[in-house]
C-alpha positions in Angstrom: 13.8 -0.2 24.5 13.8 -1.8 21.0 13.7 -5.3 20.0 16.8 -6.5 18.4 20.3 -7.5 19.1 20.6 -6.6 22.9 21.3 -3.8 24.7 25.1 -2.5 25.8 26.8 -0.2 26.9 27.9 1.1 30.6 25.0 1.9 32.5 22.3 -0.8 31.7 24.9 -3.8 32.0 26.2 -3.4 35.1 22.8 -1.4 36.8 21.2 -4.8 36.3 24.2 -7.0 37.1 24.4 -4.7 40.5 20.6 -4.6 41.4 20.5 -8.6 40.6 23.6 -8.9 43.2 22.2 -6.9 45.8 19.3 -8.5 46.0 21.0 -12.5 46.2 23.4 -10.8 48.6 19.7 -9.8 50.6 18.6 -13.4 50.5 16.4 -12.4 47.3 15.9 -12.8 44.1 14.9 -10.5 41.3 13.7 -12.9 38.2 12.9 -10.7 36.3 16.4 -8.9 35.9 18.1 -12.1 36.0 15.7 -12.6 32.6 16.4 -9.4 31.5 19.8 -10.4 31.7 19.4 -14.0 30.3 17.6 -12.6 27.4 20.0 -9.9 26.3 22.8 -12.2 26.1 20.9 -14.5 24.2 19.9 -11.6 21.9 23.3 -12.3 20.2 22.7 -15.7 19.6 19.4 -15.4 18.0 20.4 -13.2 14.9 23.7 -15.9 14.2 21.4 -18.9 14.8 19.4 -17.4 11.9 22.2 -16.8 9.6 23.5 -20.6 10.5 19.7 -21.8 9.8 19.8 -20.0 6.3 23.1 -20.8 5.4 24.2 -23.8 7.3 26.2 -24.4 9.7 29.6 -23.5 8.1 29.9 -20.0 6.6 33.2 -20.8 5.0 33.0 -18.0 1.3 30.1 -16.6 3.0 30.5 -12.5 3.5 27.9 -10.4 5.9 28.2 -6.8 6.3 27.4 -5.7 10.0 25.8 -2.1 9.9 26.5 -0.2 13.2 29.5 -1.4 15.6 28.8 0.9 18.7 26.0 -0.1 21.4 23.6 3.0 19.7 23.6 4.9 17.1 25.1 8.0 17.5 27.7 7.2 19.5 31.5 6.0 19.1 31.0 3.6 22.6 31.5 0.2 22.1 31.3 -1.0 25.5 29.3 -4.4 25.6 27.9 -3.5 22.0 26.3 -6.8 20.3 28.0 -6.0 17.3 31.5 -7.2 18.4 30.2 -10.7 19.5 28.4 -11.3 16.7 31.3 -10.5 14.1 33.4 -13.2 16.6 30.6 -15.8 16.2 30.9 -15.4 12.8 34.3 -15.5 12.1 34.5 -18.2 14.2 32.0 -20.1 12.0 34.0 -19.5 9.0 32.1 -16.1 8.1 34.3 -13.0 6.1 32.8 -10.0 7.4 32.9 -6.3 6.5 32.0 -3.9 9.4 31.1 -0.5 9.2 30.0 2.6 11.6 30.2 5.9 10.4 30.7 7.3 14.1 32.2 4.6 15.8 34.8 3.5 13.1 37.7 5.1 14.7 37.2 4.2 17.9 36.8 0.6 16.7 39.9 0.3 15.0 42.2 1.6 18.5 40.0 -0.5 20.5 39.1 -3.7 18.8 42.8 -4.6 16.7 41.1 -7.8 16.4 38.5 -7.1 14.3 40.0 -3.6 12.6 40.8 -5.3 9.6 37.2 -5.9 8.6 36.3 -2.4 9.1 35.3 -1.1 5.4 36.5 2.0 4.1 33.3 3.4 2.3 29.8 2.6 2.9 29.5 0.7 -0.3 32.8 -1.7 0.3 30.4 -3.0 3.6 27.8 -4.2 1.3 29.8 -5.7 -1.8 29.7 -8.6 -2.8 27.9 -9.6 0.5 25.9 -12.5 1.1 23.6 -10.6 3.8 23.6 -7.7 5.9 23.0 -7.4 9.6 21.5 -4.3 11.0 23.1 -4.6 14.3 22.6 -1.2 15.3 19.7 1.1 13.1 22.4 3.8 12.1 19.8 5.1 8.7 22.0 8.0 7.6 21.9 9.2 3.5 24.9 7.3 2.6 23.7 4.1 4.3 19.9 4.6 2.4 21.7 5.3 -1.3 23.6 2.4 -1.3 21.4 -0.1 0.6 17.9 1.1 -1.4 19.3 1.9 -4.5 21.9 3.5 -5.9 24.5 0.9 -5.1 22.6 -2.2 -6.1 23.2 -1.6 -9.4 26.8 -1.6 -9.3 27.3 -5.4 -7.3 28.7 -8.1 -8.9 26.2 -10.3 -7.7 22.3 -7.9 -7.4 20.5 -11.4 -6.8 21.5 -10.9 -3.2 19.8 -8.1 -2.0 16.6 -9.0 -2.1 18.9 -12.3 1.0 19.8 -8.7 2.8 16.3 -7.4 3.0 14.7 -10.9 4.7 17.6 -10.5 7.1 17.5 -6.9 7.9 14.0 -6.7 8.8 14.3 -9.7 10.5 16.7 -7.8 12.6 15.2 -5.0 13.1 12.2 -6.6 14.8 13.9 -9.0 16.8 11.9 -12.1 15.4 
């Protein structure tokens, strides 16, 4: 288990949800799975609250790139994955997004028409002209390296802002 934006998925979910039940149903209770629980839904919150606490409470012109839609990397599941509450939270606060997964993006569109339109169609239309990225799910594949370290920095219309993606991606990435 890795710090960050919470777990999803099929199993983990709804193995804890069930064990939790089982045990009320028993006449006991299992804290620490009902914190598990508590924790991992407020894993979601914790990475908007720090976009909100940089740049304020409404993200109305703001853009943020989310890097990985599915619940993992590697996979095309999106079944309680972070990623799609945290693009709601910040659409909701005003927030244009760009989305990208280079595994789950087809799935994504079928199964989220909501939130299809955000999805970008290169790696490098997720980070333009964004205000911050959010590493939801550590997907490190070439093109995502090129554009992020490099290569593609030199071609935004605004550089100054990479250096706003870094402070939020490792802050991301270790769950602080």
């Amino acid at each position: 288990i890795y710090a960050g934006t919470g777990y999803g998925g099929s199993c983990i979910p709804k193995d804890v949800q069930a064990l939790a039940r089982t045990a009320r149903e028993h006449g006991q209770s299992l804290r620490v799975l009902e914190a598990v629980e508590a924790v991992n839904n407020e894993q979601k919150h914790v990475i908007v609250n720090k976009i909100l606490a940089r740049y304020g409470q409404d993200l109305s012109g703001r853009r943020f790139a989310l890097w990985g839609l599915a619940f993992k990397p590697n996979t095309d599941d999106m079944r309680d994955a972070p990623a799609l509450d945290i693009a709601r939270m910040l659409i909701d606060r005003g927030a244009r997004i760009r989305v990208h997964d280079p595994v789950a993006a087809e799935r994504f569109t079928r199964e989220q028409p909501d939130l299809a339109p955000f999805l970008a169609a290169s790696v490098e239309e997720v980070f333009d002209d964004s205000d911050a990225v959010v590493l939801v799910v550590p997907l490190f594949d070439i093109a995502f390296f090129s554009v992020f370290v490099g290569l593609g920095v030199a071609k935004r219309a605004n550089p100054q802002s990479h250096k706003r993606w870094m402070v939020l991606a490792t802050v991301t990435l270790l769950g602080a």
